[in-house]
Structure formats: structure tokens, C-alpha cells
ROKOL-344459 format. One record per residue (C-alpha): x, y, z. Coordinates in steps of 0.5 Angstrom, whole numbers, plus 500, padded with zeros to 3 digits. Example, Ala and Ser with C-alpha at 12.3 -4.5 7.8 and 13.67 -1.06 7.14 Angstrom:
BEGIN
525491516527498514
//
This chain:
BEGIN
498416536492414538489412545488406549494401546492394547498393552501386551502382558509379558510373560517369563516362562521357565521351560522344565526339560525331560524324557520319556524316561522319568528316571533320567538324570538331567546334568546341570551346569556347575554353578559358578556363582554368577545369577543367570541374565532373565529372558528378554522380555516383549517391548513392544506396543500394538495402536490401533486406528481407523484408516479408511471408511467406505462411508456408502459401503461395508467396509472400514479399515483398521491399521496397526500403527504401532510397533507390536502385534496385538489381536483386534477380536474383542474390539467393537465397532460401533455407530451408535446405540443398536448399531454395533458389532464385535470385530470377532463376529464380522467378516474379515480380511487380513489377519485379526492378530494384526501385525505393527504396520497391516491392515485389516479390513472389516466388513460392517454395513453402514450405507449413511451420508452421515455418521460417527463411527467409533472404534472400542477396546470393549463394549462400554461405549459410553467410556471414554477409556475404552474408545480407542478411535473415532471419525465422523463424517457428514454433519457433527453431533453423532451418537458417540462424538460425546464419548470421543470428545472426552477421550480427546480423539475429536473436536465437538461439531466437526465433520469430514466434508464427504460428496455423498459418492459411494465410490469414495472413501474417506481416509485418514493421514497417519497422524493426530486426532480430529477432523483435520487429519481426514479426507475425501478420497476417489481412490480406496485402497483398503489393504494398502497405503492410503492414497488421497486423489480429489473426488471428481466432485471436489473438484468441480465444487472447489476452483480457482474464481479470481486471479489480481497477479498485477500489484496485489498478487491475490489468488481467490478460491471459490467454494460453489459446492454444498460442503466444507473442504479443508485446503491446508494440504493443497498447492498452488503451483505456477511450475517448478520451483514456484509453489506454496502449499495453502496451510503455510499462506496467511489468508487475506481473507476467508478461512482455509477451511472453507465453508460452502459458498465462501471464498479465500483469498491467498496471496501468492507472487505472479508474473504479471504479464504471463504465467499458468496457475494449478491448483492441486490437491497434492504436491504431485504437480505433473499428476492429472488426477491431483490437478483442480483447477487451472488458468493460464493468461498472456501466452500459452505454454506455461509449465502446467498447462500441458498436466491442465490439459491431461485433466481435461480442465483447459484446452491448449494453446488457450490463455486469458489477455493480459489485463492492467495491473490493478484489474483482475480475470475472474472466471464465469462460473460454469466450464474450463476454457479461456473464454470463462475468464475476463478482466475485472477492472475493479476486482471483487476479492473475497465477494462473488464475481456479480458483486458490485465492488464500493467504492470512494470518489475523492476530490484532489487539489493540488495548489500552485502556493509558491509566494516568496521568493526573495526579502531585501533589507534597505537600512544604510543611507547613501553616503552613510557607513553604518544603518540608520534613518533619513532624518533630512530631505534628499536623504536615500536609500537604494537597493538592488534586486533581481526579479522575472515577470509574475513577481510583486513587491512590497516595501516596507518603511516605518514612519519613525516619528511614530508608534507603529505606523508604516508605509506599505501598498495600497494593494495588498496583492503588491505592485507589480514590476511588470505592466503589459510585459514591461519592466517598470523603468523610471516609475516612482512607486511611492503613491501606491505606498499609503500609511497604516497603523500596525495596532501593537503598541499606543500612539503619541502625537506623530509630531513628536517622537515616541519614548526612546527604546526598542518596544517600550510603548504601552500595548494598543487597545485596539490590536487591529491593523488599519489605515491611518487617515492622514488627510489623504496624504500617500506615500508620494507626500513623504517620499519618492520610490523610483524603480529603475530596470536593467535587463538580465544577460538572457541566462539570468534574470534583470535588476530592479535599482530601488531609490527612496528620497525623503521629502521635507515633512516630518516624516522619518524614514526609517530602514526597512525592507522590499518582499518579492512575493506571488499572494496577496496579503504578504506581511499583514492582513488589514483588519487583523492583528500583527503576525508576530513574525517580524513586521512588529520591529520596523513599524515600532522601531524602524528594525527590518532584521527580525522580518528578514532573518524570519523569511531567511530561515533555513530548514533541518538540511539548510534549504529555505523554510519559506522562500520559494526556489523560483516562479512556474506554472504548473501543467495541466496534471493527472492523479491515479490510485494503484494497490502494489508496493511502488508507483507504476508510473513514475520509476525512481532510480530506474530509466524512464518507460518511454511509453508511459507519458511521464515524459510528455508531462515533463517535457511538455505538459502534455497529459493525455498520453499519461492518461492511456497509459495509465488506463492501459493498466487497468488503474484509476486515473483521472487529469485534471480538471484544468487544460491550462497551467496553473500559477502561484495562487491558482489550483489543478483539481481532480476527481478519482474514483478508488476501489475500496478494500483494495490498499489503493494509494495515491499518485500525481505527476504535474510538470514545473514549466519553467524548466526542462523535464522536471515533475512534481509527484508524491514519492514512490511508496503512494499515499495510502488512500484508506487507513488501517480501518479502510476509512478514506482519508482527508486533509493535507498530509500527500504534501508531505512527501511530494519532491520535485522529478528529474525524468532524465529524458532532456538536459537541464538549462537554468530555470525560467530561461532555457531555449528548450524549456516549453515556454520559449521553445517553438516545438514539444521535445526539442531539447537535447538528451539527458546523460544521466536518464535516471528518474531522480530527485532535484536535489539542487536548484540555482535560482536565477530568477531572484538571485538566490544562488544555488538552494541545496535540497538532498530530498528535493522537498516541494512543500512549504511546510516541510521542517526540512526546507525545500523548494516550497511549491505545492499543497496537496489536498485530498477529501473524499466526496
//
């Protein structure tokens, strides 16, 4: 309500009764001793607003909005100094003792594109008490907005956004101060209610410029024209039931008051394959004259088109084509037709529609870094009941293992008349079990074996054994690990190391029967321990110093456990913290970037999209159709740089160029060869590619929550040996179908590579540094160029 209300005076009259007669008597009543009630007495309070400004006109409403009459004649209008006029002395229409709820309409000429017009209680126009109300329109700073700012009608520098047409007026909401309560109108109701319909000229300055209704859902409106407009009071409307009025939408970007040449951005849910957008100016959807603007993509009919067509802003039948989730259709800037919209493949939200949108190029590797896989203790000699040396010649251990071809071994053996030295390979990559495709099979290993000093503790003569006690020596001063020249004697000089090999029931893998027979030198052999591995450099690396994981306790002490019991850690679920499930390639892969809440392409918890390729990848290793798919939604999608599979210690790399801005987060999908329909792929929320301050991000952290897919496209047959498996089948989807085809995690795995059993994984975790455990495969890499 408006300030200084014309406060009626009330006024009890006592009404003297008489005749023409003076002499007449006039009887009273007796008097009973109660006091009379006095009269009732006026309550009531007149408030007086402006209403409606013809601001190219004469006339200028006033409305009573109060709940009495009060008389309006002593009031003045007032534009500034000179410019003023008492209501008493101007034209008028409707009564000037104005009644609670009526108009009056006062003629005073004011033909100005700008102005402030200040409604007085009297003619002290510089008195913040007797301003009563006030308006300005077209640019801030007028005579009187000082005046108006003291009395708190209005806010300094703001202005009602007029057109500058003479047959618009400008009205008021019925409640509050300041320019937020006040609008443009192309009706003028003078007399009446008032009626906001948008200028024709609003609305060709005001339209909808950018529609992202895939994974954003981003509705950005442009304002072309030459003035402010306030769009709280607007709708977005995509038909019943499915509206938001602006002023309750938070914008992504921009200001709801939205400035000449600026853009909002809003979010606001779509369909993404078709749908019709209205923008109103009122909440009167099926009105023509409230529609602004309209779009309609994917198939006509939508809800509004047919109040579009009426406004004559869209021709029926008329849609944009359907784009790919993360483009956009943006419109050309000039008419109402479908043909003024195309598709965005970066979108430009919050810019120009010529903007040439930032983007980041990032460089993406994902690394093969499976390389454990089993450690087996040897540490009780044939014949023996308990752990301990070969002390005598003919002594042996003998050890059991199984094993696949791609795997490598490195035994380790302390030379027990030592500090710490010990027998390893030459090679630091390992042996090899297999030489072109065969399994070793009657061949003694131990020349590859030589002796190297771990560099932890000082040495003694090795003719003679170090002080008893487990690590009681005195530390090395050279803590580098190295060779030992032992007049070129290898391994073969103190033992032999024989590798037989039975083969496996083709549903499992062979067994490899390790025999270790000391020779007569002086050398004891001591319990030890055999690491399958993949990488090189397994336990030590030459040159540098010891670990500390383990290796310490055989080459001083001749104690595998500590060694073993490191690689047999088990993570927070009970899967291994460090030894791989099994060896496989990794197909050739794809990366792409998508900006809505889940991954588009890989569906977890949801039957797979037979059209999208993931299936190709997971059954196949076939990234191309993935690729078109992808590309088919408008995303950023790139494959790998390498066309064949990638093993233990190699790497897919990746470019992928990303929209900036945009909440873009990453995605991947490579297939685990050596199974049926399994993937590697980050989990379905993506991983966001900018942080908070739209810096792109670098380093190591899309490993973390990278598992291991089930596509649930082909059934499972036991890793590294189903008939179906693209290794051995003779033809891409041959296998039977899933039962279960629900994308899901692998949360088991039964090694039958190595022997390890069944590996429990709830998460299906694939990276080697998850405190978890998991299956231990993969390294995802990201850095921008």
C-alpha cells in the first residue's frame, strides 16, 4: 500500500430536533440512568495510487485502493519544476471524491519518452511527506525520483523499459513500490482493470535465442531490443501442466531483469526427443496475444503450437530435427519459421549464437597395468616336515603353479651363507614360461638366475655364515642394489631350477612343477619365493634401494613370508589389494565427454541399447559403431589412437576435444578380451572434466571409480577360456544370450588363469590403487593440452 493516506477526520454531530413552532415542547425520554452508545464513527482510509500512464499521451490514472472515499481535488501531479498542475484544475473523468476500489482518469499533457511523474497530497514537491506516489519511465534520474527515493516509493536509478510507442501505456500491479511493480502494456484500460498484454514491440525484442533440451535442459533468452525488460512475471510453457513462471527459476546465467543485448539462461526440464517451447508473458497459455515467442523440434503438434500459430509467430506442422543430446538449436536471429533454427553442435549459452564457444583439448591414456598375478612360497625341502635350508647337495624344494601364456616368473632365493645376497633373474622383465607359443617343459631356468646384493645390511665373508638372528647386521653403507661378481659364476653354479608343464583341462589353465636341487658349493639355499608378474622390475630395481616390502627378510634372513603376506593383502571388502584377477588385453577404446546427470551410453541397472555399440565393444572389440553413435548425439567422442589390443604394460591413448563451460564429464568403455561381454568404464555419474572454477582438470583421479561391465548381451564362460570369447571364437557374436541383460558391475571373478579362486569384488573395482581391492587393471590418465 502506498504512503500518506488521506486520513478522514471523524466527526460526531449532535442533531437539535425542532419545529416551526419555538414554543413546542419536545418530550424526552426518561432517563434510565444507562449513558447512551455514541454514533459509529468512519473507519475507513482512502489510498491513492498511480494506475496507468499513457506516457506518449494526456492521461494518467489514479486508483483508490484503499477502503474509503476521500476527495483527490487538492492533489497535484507533478513532472518536475514547471511542470505541474493541481487535479482540481485539470480535466477529468470519473469522480474526483473517489470511492474505495474507482478510477479517475486526469487529463495532463505529457507527451515525453522519459519522465518521472509524482503524484502530491500538496504542492511542497520537494517534501518527501507529501509525495503520495511515484513512477518513472524511460531512463532513471528525473526531477522528482530524489524526492521519491526519501519517501520509499522508489529505488534511485531505476526505470519502467517503455518502447516508445504512443499506443502503450504503462501500468501498475496493484501492489508494492518501485519499478518491479510496473510494465509496458499494448492494452490501455483507463477506467478499468488494468490488463498487461506485451507491446508488439516487446515481443519482437524479447525471444527465445537457444533451446540444450538433451543433458543440460538450458533455455536461453535473448534480449535484441534497446531497453531493459523485467521477466519475473513471464511463463515457460511446454503445455499443460508443464510451466514455470521465470521469477521462481534460479538462472544459470544472466539476470532476470535483463538488460539490452544480454541473454538468460534458465534451466528448465524438456523432452529430448520432441517437445514445443511458449514463452508468455502471462500465465494465459492459450491467449495468442500473451504468447512471445515459440519453438517446436522433432514432430509437430506439440501443446502450443496451435496458440504459436494463432500469434502468427510459427507455421504448422513446422518442427526443427531432433539434435544429439549435448548440441543445441539455436535460432538465426530474424522471422518465426523452423528454417531460423539449426543445430549447435557446441552450444553457445549465455553468448551470441556467432560466439565461437572455448574450448579444451585433453590428452587421455588409459594403461593396461595388470602385473601381478599370483607369489608362491617354496620353504620346506623334500622329505622334510617343517620349513627350512638346503644345506646338502641333492637337496629340493618343488613347487607347483599355475599359469597362461603372457606371464613371467621370478624366483627368489637367498644365498644363506650371506648378508644379502640372493638369486634372481638376469632379466629384470622375468622369464618367460612360454618360447614361441610352448610351454617350458623340461628346461632348467637356473642359468638366467644370477646373484645380486640387496645393499640393507654389511657383508661378511660369504665363506662363512653372518651372525645369527633374524636383521642383526649392521646397515650397508651403500644401500644400492647390485650385482655380485662371483667370478662369473650364475646360478646354474649353485643349483638347478627345472620347469616341468602339464597342461590344463582346456577349462582351466596348465601347472607349471618348479624343482630346485642344490649343487655341492657352499652356497645354502634358502626358502624362497616365485612372483608371476607381467612388468619388469617386480621386486627390485637395480641401482636403487630395497622396497621395504619384503624382499629385506629373504635376502637377509632367507624369510619369503613378509614378501608373500605383502602381495596377499587383502583390501577393505576382502579382494586383493595388489595381485591382478587375470591377464587380457584391452580392445581398441573410445573416450567422450557428456553434460548431464548420467553417462548416455553406458546404462547401468538398465538393459542395454542395442544401437549404441557398447555391445560391439564388449563382445568384440569393435569401436567403430560406438563411435556413430555417439556422434549421432551431438557428444564429444573420440577412439583410440591404437586399432589393436593393448596388454599388460602398453597403453590406449586418446585425444578429445571438450566445450568449456558446459559441466562436460568424462566417459570411457574398452572391452577385457579374455572374457565374453565384460568393459572397463568409469561409473555412470562421469568424471567431471572442469572443477568448480571451470579449470580442466589433470592427473590420475577417473581411475578411481573405474569397475569392471557385464553388458549382459552373451553368457559367461570362465575367463582366458570360453569358445566364445573373441580370442578363440571364429566369428564376432557368436556366443549364446545373457539371461540376465542388465548392464551391471562384475562383482565376482574365478581366476582360472593362475588359480586363485573365486575374487569377490561387490564394486567390481579395477584399479590397482583402490583401498578396496579389486581386480587391479587399469590407469586412467587425464591432462589437458
Amino acid at each position: 500500500m502506498k504512503k500518506n493516506f488521506l486520513r478522514m477526520a471523524a466527526l460526531s454531530l449532535l442533531i437539535m430536533a425542532c419545529s416551526e413552532d419555538d414554543n413546542e415542547v419536545v418530550t424526552l425520554p426518561p432517563d434510565d440512568g444507562t449513558p447512551e452508545e455514541p454514533a459509529p464513527q468512519p473507519t475507513g482510509q482512502a489510498s491513492f495510487v498511480l494506475n496507468e500512464v499513457e506516457y506518449l499521451g494526456d492521461r494518467v490514472e489514479i486508483l483508490n485502493n484503499g477502503d474509503a472515499a476521500a476527495d483527490l481535488s487538492s492533489y497535484f501531479l507533478c513532472l518536475g519544476p514547471g511542470a505541474y498542475a493541481q487535479i482540481a484544475n485539470l480535466t477529468t473523468e470519473g469522480n474526483v471524491n473517489l470511492g474505495a476500489g474507482e478510477y479517475l482518469t486526469v487529463f495532463y499533457e505529457m507527451p515525453r519518452e522519459t519522465g518521472g511523474m509524482g503524484l502530491y497530497s500538496s504542492n511542497e514537491f520537494t517534501s518527501a511527506d507529501a509525495m503520495v506516489d511515484f513512477v518513472q519511465w524511460g531512463e532513471g534520474g528525473n526531477a522528482r525520483e530524489n524526492v521519491a527515493v526519501e519517501a520509499g516509493l522508489w529505488t534511485a536509478g531505476e526505470f519502467v523499459a517503455v518502447t516508445g510507442n504512443a499506443e502503450n501505456t504503462i501500468i501498475y500491479d496493484g501492489d508494492g513500490n518501485g519499478v518491479a511493480n510496473w510494465s509496458e502494456t499494448g492494452t490501455e484500460t483507463f477506467g478499468a482493470e488494468n490488463e498487461l498484454t506485451m507491446p508488439a514491440e516487446a515481443k519482437a525484442m524479447i525471444v527465445i535465442n537457444e533451446v540444450q533440451y538433451g543433458n543440460l535442459n538450458q533455455v536461453e533468452i535473448w534480449n535484441n531490443g534497446s531497453n531493459a525488460i523485467d521477466l519475473s512475471d513471464f511463463w515457460l510453457c511446454l503445455g499443460p501442466g508443464q510451466y514455470s513462471r521465470i521469477g521462481t527459476l534460479e538462472p544459470v546465467s544472466g539476470s532476470i531483469t535483463l538488460e539490452a543485448g544480454e541473454f538468460l539462461v534458465l534451466p528448465y526440464d524438456m523432452p529430448d526427443e520432441q517437445g514445443g517451447l511458449g514463452f508468455y508473458s502471462t500465465n494465459e497459455f492459450t491467449n495468442a496475444e500473451a504468447i512471445v515467442d515459440f519453438v517446436q523440434w522433432g514432430a509437430p503438434g506439440a501443446a502450443r503450437e496451435n496458440v504459436a500459430v494463432e500469434a502468427g509467430i510459427w507455421t504448422a506442422g513446422e518442427f526443427v530435427p531432433t539434435v544429439g543430446l549435448s548440441a543445441s538449436i539455436e535460432y538465426d536471429g530474424e522471422g518465426d519459421s523452423a528454417s531460423d533454427w539449426s543445430e549447435e553442435a557446441i552450444p553457445s549459452l549465455g553468448a551470441g549464437n556467432a560466439t565461437e564457444a572455448r574450448t579444451t583439448t585433453f590428452n587421455i591414456t588409459i594403461s593396461n597395468v595388470a602385473n601381478y598375478f599370483n607369489a608362491h612360497v617354496f620353504n620346506t625341502p623334500v622329505g622334510a616336515s617343517e620349513p627350512g635350508p638346503l644345506t646338502t647337495e641333492g637337496g629340493q624344494y618343488v613347487l607347483e603353479f599355475n599359469a597362461v601364456p603372457g606371464a613371467k616368473i621370478s624366483p627368489v632365493t637367498m644365498m644363506g651363507n650371506s648378508n644379502d645376497w640372493f638369486l634372481a633373474p638376469e632379466d629384470f622383465g622375468g622369464i618367460d614360461l612360454w618360447e614361441n607359443g610352448a610351454a617350458l617343459n623340461g628346461v632348467d631356468i637356473a642359468s638366467e638366475l644370477v646373484l645380486y646384493d640387496l645393499g640393507t645390511e654389511a657383508d661378511n665373508d660369504p665363506a662363512s655364515f653372518p651372525p645369527a638372528g633374524a636383521n642383526v647386521g649392521p646397515e650397508d653403507p651403500n644401500p644400492a642394489t647390485r650385482l655380485v661378481d662371483r667370478n662369473g659364476n650364475r646360478g646354474d653354479f649353485y643349483l638347478s631350477a627345472i620347469l616341468d608343464y602339464e597342461a590344463g583341462d582346456g577349462s582351466s589353465a596348465g601347472t607349471f612343477t618348479l624343482t630346485i636341487t642344490k649343487k655341492a658349493t657352499d652356497f645354502v639355499v634358502t626358502p624362497g619365493i616365485v612372483v608371476l608378474h607381467a612388468l619388469e622390475n617386480p621386486l627390485f630395481t637395480l641401482g636403487e634401494e630395497d622396497r621395504g616390502v619384503g624382499l629385506e627378510a629373504i635376502a637377509e634372513d632367507g624369510n619369503p613370508m613378509p614378501l608373500y603376506n605383502w602381495f596377499h593383502e587383502e583390501g577393505e571388502q576382502g579382494a586383493p589389494l595388489r595381485l591382478a584377477s587375470s591377464i587380457s588385453v584391452f580392445s581398441p577404446g573410445i573416450v567422450y565427454a557428456f553434460n548431464g546427470d548420467r553417462d548416455p551410453f553406458v546404462l547401468q541397472g538398465e538393459t542395454n541399447n542395442p544401437n549404441n555399440g557398447l555391445e560391439e565393444i564388449a563382445e568384440d572389440g569393435n569401436n567403430s559403431v560406438a563411435v556413430s553413435y555417439l556422434e549421432g548425439l551431438g557428444i564429444p567422442v573420440a577412439a583410440s589412437n591404437e586399432t589393436a589390443p593393448v596388454g599388460p604394460g602398453g597403453a590406449l591413448t586418446f585425444t578429445l576435444t571438450v566445450p568449456e563451460g558446459q559441466n562436460f564429464k568424462f566417459g570411457y568403455s574398452t572391452m577385457f578380451v579374455n572374457s565374453n561381454d565384460w568393459f572397463l568404464a568409469y561409473n555412470n555419474a562421469g568424471y567431471p572434466l572442469f572443477d568448480e572454477n571451470g579449470v580442466p582438470v589433470s592427473g590420475t583421479g577417473a581411475s578411481e571409480k573405474s569397475y569392471m561391465y557385464d553388458s549382459g548381451t552373451e553368457i559367461d564362460e570362465p575367463v582366458g577360456f570360453g569358445i566364445y570369447q573373441a580370442p578363440r571364437q571364429s566369428g564376432a557374436d557368436e556366443g549364446p544370450a545373457d539371461e540376465n541383460t542388465t548392464v551391471r558391475r562384475v562383482s565376482e571373478l574365478n581366476d582360472v588363469q593362475f588359480g586363485k579362486g573365486l575374487i569377490s569384488s561387490g564394486p567390481g573395482v579395477v584399479w590397482l590403487g583402490d583401498p578396496r581391492g579389486g581386480y587391479n587393471l587399469v590407469l586412467v590418465e587425464i591432462q589437458p593440452q
